[in-house]
SEMAR-899621 format. One line per 2 residues: number of its first residue (from 1); their letters; for each residue x, y, z of C-alpha. Coordinates in pm, 1 decimal. Example, Ala and Ser with C-alpha at 12.3 -4.5 7.8 and 13.67 -1.06 7.14 Angstrom:
! residues 2
1) AS) 1230.0 -450.0 780.0 ~ 1367.0 -106.0 714.0 $
***
This chain:
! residues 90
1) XX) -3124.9 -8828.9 1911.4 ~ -3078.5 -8469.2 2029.2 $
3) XX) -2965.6 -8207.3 1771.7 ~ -2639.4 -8078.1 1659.0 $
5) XX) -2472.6 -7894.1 1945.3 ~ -2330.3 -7566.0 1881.3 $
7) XX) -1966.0 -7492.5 1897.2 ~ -1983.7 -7276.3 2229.5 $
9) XX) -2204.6 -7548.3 2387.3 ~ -1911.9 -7775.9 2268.9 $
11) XX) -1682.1 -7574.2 2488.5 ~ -1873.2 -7488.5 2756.0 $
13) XX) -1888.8 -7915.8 2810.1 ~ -1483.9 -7882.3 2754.1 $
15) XX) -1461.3 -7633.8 3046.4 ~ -1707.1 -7785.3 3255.2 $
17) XX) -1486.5 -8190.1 3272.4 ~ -1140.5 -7921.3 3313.1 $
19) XX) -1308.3 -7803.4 3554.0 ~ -1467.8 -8120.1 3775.9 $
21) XX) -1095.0 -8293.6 3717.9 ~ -988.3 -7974.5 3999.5 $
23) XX) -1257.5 -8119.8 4244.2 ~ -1074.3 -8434.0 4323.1 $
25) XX) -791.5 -8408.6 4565.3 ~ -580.1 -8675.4 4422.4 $
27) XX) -308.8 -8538.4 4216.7 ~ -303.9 -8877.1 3974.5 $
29) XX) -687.8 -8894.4 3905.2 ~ -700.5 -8471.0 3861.9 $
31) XX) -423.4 -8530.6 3578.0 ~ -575.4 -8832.7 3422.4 $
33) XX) -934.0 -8663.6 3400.9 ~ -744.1 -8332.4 3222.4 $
35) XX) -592.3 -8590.3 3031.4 ~ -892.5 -8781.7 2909.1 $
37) XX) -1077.9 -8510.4 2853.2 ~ -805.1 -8359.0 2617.6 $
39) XX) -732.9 -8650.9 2445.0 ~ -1124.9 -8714.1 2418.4 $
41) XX) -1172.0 -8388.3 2233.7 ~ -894.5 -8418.4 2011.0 $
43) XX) -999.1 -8784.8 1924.0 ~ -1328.3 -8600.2 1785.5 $
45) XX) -1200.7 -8271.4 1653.6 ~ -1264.0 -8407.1 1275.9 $
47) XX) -1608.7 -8523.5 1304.0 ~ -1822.1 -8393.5 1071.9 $
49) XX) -2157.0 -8589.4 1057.8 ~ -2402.5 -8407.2 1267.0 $
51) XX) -2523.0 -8755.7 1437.9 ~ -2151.3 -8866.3 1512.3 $
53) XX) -2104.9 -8482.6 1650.0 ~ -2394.5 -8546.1 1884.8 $
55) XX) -2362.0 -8851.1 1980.3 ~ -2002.5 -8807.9 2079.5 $
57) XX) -2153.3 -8486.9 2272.4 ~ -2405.2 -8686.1 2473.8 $
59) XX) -2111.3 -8927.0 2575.7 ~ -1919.8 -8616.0 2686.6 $
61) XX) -2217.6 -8514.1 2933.5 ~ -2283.8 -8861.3 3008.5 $
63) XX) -1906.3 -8862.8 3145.3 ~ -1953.9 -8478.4 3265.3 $
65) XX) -2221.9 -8643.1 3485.8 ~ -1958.6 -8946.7 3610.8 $
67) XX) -1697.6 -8685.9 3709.5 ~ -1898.1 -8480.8 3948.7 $
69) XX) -2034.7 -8791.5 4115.8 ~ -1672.5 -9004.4 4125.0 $
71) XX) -1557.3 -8641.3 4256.3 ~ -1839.7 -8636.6 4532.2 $
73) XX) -1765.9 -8995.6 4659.5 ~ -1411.8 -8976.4 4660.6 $
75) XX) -1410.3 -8660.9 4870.7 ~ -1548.3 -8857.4 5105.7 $
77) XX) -1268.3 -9117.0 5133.6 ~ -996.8 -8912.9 4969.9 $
79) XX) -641.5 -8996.0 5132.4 ~ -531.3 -8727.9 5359.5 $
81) XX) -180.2 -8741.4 5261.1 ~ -17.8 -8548.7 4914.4 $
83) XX) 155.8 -8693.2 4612.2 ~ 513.8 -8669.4 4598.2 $
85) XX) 417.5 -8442.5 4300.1 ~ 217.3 -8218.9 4487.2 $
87) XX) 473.7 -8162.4 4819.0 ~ 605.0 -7816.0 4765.5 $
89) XX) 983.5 -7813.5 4795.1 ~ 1133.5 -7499.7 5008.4 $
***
């Protein structure tokens, strides 16, 4: 198993799955990636064990890697049309 990740490592991967969650177009799969990934981290926040620590960081790259490929195929046959929660009201 790989070693203890640091702390800014740790937030870089937290940045990085904020981040790929603004690639897809879908309002309802953006919000449920930020939401996942949120949830995700705070699930973990009180590990201590070095092996649980990174293990739970390989998972997180593991589903880094998911995200950016989901967010590459569904580009492709995104919906054209907005969510109701994305239609700007004047």
């Amino acid at each position: 198993m790989a070693s203890t990740p640091s702390k800014s490592q740790i937030l870089s991967l937290f940045r990085s799955l904020l981040r790929t969650a603004r690639d897809f177009s879908d309002y309802n799969i953006r919000e449920y990636i930020k939401r996942r990934t949120i949830d995700g981290f705070r699930h973990n926040r009180n590990l201590f064990d070095p092996s649980s620590i990174a293990a739970a960081y390989s998972d997180g790259e593991s589903q880094l890697q998911i995200s950016r490929r989901q967010a590459v195929v569904y580009s492709l046959y995104a919906p054209k049309l907005k969510s109701v929660m994305e239609i700007k009201h004047a």
